[in-house]
Backbone as CSV, one residue per row, in Angstrom:
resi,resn,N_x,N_y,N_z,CA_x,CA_y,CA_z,C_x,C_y,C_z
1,UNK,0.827,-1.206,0.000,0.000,0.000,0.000,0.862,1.257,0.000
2,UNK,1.780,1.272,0.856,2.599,2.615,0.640,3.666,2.962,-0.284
3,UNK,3.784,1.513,-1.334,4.484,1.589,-2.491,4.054,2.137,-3.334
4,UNK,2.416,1.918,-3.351,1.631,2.422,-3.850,1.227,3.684,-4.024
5,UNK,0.792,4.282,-2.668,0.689,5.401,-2.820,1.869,6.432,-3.264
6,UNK,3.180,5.761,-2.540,4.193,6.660,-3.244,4.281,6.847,-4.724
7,UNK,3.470,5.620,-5.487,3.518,5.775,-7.242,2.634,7.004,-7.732
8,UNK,1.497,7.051,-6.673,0.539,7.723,-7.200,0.905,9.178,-6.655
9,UNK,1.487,9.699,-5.873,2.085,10.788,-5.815,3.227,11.427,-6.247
10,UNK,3.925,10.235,-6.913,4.549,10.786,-7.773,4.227,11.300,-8.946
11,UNK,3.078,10.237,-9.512,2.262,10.370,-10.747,1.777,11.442,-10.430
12,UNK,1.305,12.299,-9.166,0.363,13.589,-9.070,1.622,14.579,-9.564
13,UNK,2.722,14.613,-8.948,4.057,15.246,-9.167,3.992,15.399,-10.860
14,UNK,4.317,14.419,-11.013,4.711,14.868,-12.848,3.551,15.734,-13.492
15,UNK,2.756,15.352,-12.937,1.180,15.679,-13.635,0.799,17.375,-13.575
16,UNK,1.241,17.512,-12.502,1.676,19.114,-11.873,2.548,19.737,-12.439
17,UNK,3.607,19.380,-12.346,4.682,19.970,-13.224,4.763,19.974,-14.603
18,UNK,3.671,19.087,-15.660,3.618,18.866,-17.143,2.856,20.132,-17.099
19,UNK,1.712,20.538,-16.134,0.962,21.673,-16.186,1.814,23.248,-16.206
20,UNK,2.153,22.745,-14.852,3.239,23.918,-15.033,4.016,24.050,-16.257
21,UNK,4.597,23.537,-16.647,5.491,24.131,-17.589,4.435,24.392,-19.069
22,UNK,3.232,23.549,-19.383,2.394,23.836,-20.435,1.907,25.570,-20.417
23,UNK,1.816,25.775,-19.191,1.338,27.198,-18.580,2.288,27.726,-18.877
24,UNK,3.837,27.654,-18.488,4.813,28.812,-18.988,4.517,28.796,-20.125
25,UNK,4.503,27.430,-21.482,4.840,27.970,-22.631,3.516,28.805,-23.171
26,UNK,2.269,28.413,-22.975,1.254,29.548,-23.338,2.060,31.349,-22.966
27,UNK,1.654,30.983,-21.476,1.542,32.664,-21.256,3.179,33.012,-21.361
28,UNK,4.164,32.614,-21.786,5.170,32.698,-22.017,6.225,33.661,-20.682
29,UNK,6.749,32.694,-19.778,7.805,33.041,-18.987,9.088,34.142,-19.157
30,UNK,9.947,34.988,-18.331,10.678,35.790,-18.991,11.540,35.000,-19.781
31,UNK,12.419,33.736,-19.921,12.887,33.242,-20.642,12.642,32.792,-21.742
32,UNK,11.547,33.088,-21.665,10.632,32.242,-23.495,10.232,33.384,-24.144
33,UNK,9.996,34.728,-23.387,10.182,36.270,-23.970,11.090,36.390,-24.907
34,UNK,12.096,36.009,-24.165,13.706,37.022,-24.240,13.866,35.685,-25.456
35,UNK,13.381,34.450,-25.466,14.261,33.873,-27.026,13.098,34.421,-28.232
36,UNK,11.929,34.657,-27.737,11.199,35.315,-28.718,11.445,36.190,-29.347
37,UNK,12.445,37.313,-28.467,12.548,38.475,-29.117,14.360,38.477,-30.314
38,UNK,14.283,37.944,-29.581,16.051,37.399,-30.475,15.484,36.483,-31.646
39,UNK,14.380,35.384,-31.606,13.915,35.085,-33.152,13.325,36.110,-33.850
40,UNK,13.016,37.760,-33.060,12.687,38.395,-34.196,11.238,38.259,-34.101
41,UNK,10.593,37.238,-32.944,9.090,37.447,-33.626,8.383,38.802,-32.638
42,UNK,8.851,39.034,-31.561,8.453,40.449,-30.608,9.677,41.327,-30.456
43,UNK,8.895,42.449,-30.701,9.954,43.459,-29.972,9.444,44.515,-28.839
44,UNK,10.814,44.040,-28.063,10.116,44.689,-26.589,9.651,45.887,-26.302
45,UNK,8.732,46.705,-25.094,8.428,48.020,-25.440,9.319,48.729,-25.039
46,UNK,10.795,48.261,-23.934,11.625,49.097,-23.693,12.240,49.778,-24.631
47,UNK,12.084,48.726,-26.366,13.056,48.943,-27.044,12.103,50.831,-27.646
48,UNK,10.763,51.010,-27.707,10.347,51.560,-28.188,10.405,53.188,-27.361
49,UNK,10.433,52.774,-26.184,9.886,53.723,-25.214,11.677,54.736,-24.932
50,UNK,12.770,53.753,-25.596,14.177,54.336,-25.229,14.602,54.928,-26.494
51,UNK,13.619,54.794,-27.999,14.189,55.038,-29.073,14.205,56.245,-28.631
52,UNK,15.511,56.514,-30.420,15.517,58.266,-30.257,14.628,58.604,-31.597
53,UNK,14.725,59.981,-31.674,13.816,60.629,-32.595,14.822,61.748,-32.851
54,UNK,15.364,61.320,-34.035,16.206,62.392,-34.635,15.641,63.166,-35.881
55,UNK,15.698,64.700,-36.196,15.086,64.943,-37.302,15.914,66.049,-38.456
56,UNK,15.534,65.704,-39.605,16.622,65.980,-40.482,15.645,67.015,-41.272
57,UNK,16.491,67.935,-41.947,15.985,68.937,-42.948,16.684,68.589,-44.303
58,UNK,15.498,68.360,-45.314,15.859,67.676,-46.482,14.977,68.911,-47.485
59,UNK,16.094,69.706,-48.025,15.356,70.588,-49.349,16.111,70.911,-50.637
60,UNK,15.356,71.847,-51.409,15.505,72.198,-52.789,15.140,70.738,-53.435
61,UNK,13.528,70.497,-53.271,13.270,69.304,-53.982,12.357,70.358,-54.655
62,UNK,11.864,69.138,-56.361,10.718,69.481,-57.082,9.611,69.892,-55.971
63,UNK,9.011,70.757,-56.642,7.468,71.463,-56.150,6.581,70.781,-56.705
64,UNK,6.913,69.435,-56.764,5.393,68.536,-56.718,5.882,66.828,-56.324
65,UNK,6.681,67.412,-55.569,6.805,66.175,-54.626,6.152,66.017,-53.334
66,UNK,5.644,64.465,-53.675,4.604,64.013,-52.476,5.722,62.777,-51.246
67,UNK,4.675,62.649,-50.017,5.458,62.031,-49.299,5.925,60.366,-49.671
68,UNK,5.086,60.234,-50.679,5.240,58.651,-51.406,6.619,58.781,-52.218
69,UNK,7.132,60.193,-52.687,8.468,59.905,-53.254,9.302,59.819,-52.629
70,UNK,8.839,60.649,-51.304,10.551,60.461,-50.244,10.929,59.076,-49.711
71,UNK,9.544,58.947,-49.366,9.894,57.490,-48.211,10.700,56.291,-49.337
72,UNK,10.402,55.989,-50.074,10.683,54.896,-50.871,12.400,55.515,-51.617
73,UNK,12.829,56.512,-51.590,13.899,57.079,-51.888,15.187,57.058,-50.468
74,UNK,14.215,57.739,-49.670,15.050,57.035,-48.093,15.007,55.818,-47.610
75,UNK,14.247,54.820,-47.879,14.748,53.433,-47.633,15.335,52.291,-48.898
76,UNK,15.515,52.895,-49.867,16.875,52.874,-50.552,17.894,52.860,-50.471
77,UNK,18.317,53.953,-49.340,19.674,54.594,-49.043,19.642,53.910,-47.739
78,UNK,18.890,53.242,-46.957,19.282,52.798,-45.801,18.929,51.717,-45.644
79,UNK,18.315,50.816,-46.791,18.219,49.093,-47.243,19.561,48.754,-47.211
80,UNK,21.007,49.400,-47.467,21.828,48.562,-47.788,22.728,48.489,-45.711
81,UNK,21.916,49.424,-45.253,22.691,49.122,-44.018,21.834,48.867,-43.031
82,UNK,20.808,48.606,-43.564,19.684,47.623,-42.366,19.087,47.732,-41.190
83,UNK,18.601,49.532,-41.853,17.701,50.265,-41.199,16.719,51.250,-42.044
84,UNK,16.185,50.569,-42.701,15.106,50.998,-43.767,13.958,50.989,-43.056
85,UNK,13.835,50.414,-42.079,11.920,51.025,-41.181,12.694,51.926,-39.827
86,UNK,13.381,52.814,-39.984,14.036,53.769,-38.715,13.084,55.322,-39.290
87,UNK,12.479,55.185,-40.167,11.751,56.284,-40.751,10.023,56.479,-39.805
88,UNK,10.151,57.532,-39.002,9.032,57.586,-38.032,7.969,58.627,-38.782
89,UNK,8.700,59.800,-39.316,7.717,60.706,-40.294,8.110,61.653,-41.083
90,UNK,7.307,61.934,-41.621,7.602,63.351,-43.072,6.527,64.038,-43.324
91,UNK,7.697,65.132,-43.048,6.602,66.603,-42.461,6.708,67.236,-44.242
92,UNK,6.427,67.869,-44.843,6.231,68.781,-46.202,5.637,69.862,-45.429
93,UNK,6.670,71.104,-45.628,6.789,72.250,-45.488,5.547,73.371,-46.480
94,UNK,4.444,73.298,-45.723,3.424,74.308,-46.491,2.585,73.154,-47.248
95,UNK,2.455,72.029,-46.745,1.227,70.882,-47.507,0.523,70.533,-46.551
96,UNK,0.011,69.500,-46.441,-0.863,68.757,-44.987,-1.876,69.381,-44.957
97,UNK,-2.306,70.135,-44.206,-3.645,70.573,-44.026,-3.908,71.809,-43.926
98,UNK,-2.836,72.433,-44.223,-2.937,73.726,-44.166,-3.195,74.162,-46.207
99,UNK,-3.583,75.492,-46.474,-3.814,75.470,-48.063,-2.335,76.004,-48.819
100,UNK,-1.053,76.107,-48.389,-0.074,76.497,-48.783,0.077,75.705,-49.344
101,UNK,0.980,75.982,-50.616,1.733,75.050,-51.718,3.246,74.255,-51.132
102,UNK,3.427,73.249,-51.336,4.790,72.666,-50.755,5.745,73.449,-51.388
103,UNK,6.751,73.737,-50.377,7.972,74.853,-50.861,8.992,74.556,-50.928
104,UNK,8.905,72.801,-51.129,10.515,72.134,-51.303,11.229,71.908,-50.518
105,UNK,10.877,71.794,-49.238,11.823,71.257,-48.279,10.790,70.598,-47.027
106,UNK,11.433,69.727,-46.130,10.206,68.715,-46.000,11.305,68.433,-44.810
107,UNK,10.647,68.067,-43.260,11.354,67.528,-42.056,11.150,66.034,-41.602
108,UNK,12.392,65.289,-41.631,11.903,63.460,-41.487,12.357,63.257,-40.663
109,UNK,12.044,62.528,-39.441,11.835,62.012,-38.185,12.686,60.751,-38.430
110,UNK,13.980,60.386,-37.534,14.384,59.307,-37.893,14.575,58.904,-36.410
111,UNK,14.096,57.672,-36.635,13.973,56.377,-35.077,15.552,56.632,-34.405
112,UNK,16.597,56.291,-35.247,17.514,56.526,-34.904,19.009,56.974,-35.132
113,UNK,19.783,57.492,-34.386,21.082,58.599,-34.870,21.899,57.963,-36.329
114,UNK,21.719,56.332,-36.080,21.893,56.077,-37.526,21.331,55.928,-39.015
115,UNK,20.427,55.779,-38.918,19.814,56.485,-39.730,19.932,57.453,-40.566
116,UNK,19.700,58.972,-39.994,20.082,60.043,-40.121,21.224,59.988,-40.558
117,UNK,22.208,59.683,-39.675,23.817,59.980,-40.269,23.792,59.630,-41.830
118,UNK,22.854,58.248,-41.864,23.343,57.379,-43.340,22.862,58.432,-44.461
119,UNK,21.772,58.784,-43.877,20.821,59.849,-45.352,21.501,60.996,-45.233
120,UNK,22.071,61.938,-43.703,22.595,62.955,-44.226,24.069,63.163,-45.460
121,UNK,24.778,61.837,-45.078,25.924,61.417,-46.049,24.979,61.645,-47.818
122,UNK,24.156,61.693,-47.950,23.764,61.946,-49.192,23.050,63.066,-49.683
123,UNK,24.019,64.227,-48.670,23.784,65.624,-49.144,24.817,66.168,-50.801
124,UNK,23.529,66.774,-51.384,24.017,67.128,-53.032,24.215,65.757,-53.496
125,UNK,23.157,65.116,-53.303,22.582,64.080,-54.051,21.750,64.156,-55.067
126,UNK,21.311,63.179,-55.894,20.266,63.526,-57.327,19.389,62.894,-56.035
127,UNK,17.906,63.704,-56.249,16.511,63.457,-55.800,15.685,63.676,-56.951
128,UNK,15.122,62.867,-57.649,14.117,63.346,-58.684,14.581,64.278,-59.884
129,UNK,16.194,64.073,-59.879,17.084,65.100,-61.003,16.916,66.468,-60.493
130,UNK,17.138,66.511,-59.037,18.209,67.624,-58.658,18.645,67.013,-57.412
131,UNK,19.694,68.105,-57.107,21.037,67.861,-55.697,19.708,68.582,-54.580
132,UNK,19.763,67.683,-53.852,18.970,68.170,-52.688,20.061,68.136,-51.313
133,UNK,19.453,69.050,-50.298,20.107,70.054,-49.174,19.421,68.901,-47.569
134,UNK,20.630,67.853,-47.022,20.433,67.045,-46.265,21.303,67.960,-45.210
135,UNK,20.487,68.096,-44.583,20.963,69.104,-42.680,20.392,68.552,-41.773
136,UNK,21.245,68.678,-40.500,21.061,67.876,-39.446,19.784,69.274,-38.897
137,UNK,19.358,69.105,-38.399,18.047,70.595,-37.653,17.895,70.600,-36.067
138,UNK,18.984,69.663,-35.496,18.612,69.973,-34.265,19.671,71.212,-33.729
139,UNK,19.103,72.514,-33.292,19.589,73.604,-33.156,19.838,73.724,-31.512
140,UNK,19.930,72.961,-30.494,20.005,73.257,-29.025,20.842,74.500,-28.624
141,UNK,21.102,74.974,-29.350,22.295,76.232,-28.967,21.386,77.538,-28.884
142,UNK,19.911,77.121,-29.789,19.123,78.391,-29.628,18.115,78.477,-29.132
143,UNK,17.879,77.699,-28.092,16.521,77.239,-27.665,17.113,77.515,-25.993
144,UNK,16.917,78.597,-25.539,17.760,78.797,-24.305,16.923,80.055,-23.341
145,UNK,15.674,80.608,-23.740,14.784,81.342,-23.369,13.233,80.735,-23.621
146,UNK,12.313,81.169,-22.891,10.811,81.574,-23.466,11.190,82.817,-24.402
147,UNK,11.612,84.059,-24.341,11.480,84.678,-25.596,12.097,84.403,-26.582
148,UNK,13.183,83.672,-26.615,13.831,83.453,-27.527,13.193,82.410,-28.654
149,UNK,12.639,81.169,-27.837,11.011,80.685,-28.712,10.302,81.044,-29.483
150,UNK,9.825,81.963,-28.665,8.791,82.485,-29.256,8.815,83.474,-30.406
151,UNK,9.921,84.367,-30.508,10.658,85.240,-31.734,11.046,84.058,-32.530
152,UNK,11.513,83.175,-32.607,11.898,82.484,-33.282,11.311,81.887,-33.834
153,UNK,9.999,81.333,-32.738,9.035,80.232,-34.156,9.273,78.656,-33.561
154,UNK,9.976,78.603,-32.394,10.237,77.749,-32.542,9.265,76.749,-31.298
155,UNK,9.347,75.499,-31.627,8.149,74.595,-30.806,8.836,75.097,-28.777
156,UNK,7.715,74.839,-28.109,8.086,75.069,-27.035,8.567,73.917,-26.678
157,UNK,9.881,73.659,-25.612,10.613,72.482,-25.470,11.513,71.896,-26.240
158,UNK,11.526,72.270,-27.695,11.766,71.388,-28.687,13.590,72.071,-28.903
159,UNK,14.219,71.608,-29.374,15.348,71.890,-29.754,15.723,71.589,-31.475
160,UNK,14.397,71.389,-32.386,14.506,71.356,-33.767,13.498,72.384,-34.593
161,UNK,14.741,72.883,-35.609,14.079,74.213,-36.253,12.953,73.720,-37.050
162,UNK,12.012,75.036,-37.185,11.179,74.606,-38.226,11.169,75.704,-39.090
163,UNK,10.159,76.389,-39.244,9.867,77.781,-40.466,10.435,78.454,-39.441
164,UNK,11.640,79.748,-39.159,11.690,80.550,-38.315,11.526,81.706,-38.744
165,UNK,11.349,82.553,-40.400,11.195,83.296,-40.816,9.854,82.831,-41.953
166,UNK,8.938,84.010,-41.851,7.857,83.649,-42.675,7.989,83.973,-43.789
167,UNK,7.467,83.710,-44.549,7.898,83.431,-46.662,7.585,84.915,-46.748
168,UNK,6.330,85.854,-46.735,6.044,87.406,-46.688,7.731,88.066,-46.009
169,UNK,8.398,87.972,-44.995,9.652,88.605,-44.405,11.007,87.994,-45.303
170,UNK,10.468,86.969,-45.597,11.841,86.724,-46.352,11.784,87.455,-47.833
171,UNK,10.425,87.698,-48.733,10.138,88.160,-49.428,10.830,89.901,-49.741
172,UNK,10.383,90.139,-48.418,10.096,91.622,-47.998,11.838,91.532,-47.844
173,UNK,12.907,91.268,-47.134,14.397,91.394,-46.964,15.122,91.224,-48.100
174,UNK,14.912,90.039,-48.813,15.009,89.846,-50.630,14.953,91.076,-50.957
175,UNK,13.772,91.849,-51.394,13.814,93.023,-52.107,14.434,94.336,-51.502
176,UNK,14.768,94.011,-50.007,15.446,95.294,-49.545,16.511,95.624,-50.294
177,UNK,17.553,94.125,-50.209,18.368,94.089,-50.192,18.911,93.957,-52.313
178,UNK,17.778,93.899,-52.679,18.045,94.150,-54.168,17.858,95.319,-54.356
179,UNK,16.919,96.393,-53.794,16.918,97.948,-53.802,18.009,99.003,-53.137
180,UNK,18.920,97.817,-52.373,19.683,98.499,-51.607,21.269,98.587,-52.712
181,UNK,21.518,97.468,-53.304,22.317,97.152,-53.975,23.160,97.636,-55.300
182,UNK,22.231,99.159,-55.726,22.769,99.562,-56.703,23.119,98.959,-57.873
183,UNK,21.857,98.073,-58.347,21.743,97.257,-59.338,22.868,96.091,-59.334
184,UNK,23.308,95.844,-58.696,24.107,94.555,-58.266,23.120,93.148,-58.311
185,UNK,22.125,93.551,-57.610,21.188,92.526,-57.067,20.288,92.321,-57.729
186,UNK,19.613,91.429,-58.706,18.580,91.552,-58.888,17.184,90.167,-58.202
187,UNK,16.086,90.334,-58.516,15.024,89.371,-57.184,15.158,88.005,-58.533
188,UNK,15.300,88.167,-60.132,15.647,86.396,-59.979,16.786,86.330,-59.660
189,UNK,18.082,86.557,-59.110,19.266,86.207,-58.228,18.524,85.199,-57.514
190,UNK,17.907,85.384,-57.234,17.377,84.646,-55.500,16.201,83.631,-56.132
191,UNK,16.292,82.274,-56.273,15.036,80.940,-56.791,14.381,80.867,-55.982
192,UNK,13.268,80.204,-56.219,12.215,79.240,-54.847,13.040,78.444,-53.592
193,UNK,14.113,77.987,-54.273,14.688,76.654,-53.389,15.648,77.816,-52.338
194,UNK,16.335,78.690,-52.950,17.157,79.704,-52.032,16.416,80.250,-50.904
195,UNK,15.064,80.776,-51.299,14.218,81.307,-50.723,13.725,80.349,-49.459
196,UNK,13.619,79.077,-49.718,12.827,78.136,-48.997,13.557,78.308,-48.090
197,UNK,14.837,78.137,-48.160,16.398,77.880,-47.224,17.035,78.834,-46.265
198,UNK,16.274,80.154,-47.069,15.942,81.374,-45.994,14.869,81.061,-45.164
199,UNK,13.831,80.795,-45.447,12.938,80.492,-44.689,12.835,79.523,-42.946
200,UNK,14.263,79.119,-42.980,14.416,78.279,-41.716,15.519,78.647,-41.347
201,UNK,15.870,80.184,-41.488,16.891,80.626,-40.727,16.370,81.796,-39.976
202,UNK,16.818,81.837,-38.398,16.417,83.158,-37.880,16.329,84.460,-38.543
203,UNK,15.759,85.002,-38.644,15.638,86.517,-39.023,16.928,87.337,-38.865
204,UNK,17.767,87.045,-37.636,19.395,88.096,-38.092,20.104,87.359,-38.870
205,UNK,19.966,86.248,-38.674,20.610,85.387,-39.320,20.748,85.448,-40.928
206,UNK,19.530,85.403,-40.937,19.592,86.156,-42.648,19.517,87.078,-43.199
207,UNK,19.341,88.625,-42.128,19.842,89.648,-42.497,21.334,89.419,-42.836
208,UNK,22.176,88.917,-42.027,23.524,88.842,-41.880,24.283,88.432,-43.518
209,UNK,23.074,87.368,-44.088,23.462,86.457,-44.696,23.237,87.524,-45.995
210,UNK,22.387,88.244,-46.266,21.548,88.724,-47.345,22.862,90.123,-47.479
211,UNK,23.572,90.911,-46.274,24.136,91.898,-46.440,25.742,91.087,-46.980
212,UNK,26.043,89.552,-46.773,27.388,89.542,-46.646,27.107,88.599,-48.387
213,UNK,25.912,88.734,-49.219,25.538,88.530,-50.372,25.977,89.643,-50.698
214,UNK,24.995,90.499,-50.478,25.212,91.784,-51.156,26.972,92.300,-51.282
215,UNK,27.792,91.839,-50.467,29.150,92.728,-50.666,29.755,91.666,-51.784
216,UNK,29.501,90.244,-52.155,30.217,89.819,-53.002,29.274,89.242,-54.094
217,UNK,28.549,89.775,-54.220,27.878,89.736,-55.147,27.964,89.477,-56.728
218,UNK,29.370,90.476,-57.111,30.255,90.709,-58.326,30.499,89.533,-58.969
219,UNK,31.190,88.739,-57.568,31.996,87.270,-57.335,31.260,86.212,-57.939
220,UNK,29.949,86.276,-58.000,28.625,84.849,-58.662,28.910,85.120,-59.882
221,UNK,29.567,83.480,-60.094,28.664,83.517,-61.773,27.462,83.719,-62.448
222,UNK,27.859,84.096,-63.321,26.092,84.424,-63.964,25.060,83.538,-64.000
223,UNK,25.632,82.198,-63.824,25.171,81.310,-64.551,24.480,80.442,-63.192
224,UNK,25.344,80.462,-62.043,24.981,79.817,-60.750,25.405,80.748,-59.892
225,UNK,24.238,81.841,-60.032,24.586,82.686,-58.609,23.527,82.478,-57.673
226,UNK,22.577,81.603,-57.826,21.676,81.174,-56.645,22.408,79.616,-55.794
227,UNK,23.063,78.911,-56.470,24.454,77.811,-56.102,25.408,78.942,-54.990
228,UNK,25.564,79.911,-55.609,27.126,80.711,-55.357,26.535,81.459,-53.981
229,UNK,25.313,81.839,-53.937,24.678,82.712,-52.502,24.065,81.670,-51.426
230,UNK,23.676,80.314,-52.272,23.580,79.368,-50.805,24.840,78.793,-50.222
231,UNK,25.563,78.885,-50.633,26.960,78.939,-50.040,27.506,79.553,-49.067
232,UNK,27.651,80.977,-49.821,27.233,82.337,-48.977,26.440,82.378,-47.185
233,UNK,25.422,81.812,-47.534,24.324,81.774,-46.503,24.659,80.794,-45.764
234,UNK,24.700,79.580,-46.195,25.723,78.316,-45.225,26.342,78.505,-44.332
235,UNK,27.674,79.068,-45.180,28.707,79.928,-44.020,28.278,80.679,-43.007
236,UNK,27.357,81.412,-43.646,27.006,83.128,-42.215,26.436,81.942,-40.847
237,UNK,25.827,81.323,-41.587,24.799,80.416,-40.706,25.263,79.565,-39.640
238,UNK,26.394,78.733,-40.708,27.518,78.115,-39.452,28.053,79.143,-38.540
239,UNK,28.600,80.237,-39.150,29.673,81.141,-38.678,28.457,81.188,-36.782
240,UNK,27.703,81.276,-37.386,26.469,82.033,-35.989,26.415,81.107,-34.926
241,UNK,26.240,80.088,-35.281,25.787,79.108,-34.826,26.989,78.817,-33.380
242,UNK,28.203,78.285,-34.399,29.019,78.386,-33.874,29.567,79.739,-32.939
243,UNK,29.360,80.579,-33.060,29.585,81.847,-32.277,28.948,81.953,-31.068
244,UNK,27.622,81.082,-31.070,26.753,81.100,-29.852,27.401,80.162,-29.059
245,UNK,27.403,79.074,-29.371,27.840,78.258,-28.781,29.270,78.357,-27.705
246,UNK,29.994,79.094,-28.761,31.140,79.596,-28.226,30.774,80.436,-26.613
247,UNK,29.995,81.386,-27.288,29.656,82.372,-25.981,28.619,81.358,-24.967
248,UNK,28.361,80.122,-25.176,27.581,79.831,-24.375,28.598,78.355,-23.212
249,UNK,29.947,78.691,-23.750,30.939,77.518,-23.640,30.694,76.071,-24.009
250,UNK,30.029,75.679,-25.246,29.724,74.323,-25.232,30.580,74.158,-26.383
């Protein structure tokens, strides 16, 4: 009898423990997680909740480009290094829901710092048969007040530029600075795509940029003097940038 019963409690034993472990593999234990996520079939939410969100300024594209041409153009360039879904969004500058016409330059949200790096490496690239303008946009050097925000345009909290000068002011400084010029200057000097590129620079910033046009002006070829003044503007832009920073010791 007590051989017995010892069979049958053992038999209860196994019987318990076949349960148990049937139960881990349903509701799946941390160890049956963690090989899940290494086959690739889950990914965890830490992984989501720690991503970064980097965002890039991509312009001087055609004026009738939609967001179906970018995306499939940026995971092209980042299929070969095996981060082609790191693409979170794409903003078009003056489309969406507002009634403005797209003005050629467009802000993309990338999951992560690599990413970005890979697409900015393909600045003065062919996009749709032209060289398009790949910039990094996170500006933290100017985001250092409430007023400074708010003159600027820029999101509260945020440390990435967006429109900081409105298309009417950039319009309006353009022609100052061609009336100021003593026929040096004239307003086609200055394209849509130049214009756009003013458009996301602070307001001194592109005074700065528009007066240190105006002194070499002579210097543009005839042929690419809207090439020869975003150049121009580049520089002033770095030059600033860097200057703050300086005064701010970083």
């Amino acid at each position: 009898m007590k051989e017995r019963r010892a069979v049958v409690s053992w038999l209860v034993f196994i019987l318990h423990l076949r349960n148990f472990l049937t139960s881990a593999t349903l509701f799946g234990t941390p160890k049956l997680r963690m090989r899940k996520l290494r086959d690739g079939v889950e990914r965890p939410k830490v992984q989501i909740q720690n991503s970064e969100k980097i965002t890039m300024f991509i312009g001087q594209m055609p004026y009738d480009t939609k967001v179906d041409d970018i995306v499939p153009w940026l995971k092209a360039i980042m299929q070969r290094h095996g981060c082609a879904h790191d693409i979170d969004a794409v903003r078009l500058a003056g489309s969406g829901n507002s009634n403005k016409k797209f003005k050629g330059f467009a802000f993309v949200d990338f999951k992560t710092r690599k990413a970005a790096n890979i697409v900015k490496k393909f600045h003065g690239t062919l996009f749709r048969g032209r060289k398009v303008s790949v910039e990094d946009c996170r500006r933290k050097v100017y985001v250092d007040s409430k007023n400074d925000r708010s003159s600027s345009g820029l999101k509260k909290g945020s440390g990435f530029v967006k429109q900081l000068t409105g298309t009417d002011t950039v319009e309006n400084l353009v022609k100052d600075i061609c009336n100021t010029s003593d026929g040096v200057l004239a307003l086609t000097d200055f394209d849509d795509q130049l214009k756009s590129f003013f458009s996301v620079l602070p307001k001194d910033v592109l005074s700065a940029a528009l007066q240190s046009i105006k002194k070499q002006a002579t210097k543009a070829p005839p042929a690419r003097k809207a090439q020869y003044f975003m150049g121009i503007t580049k520089k002033v832009s770095r030059q600033y940038w860097e200057k703050r920073a300086a005064r701010r010791g970083e």
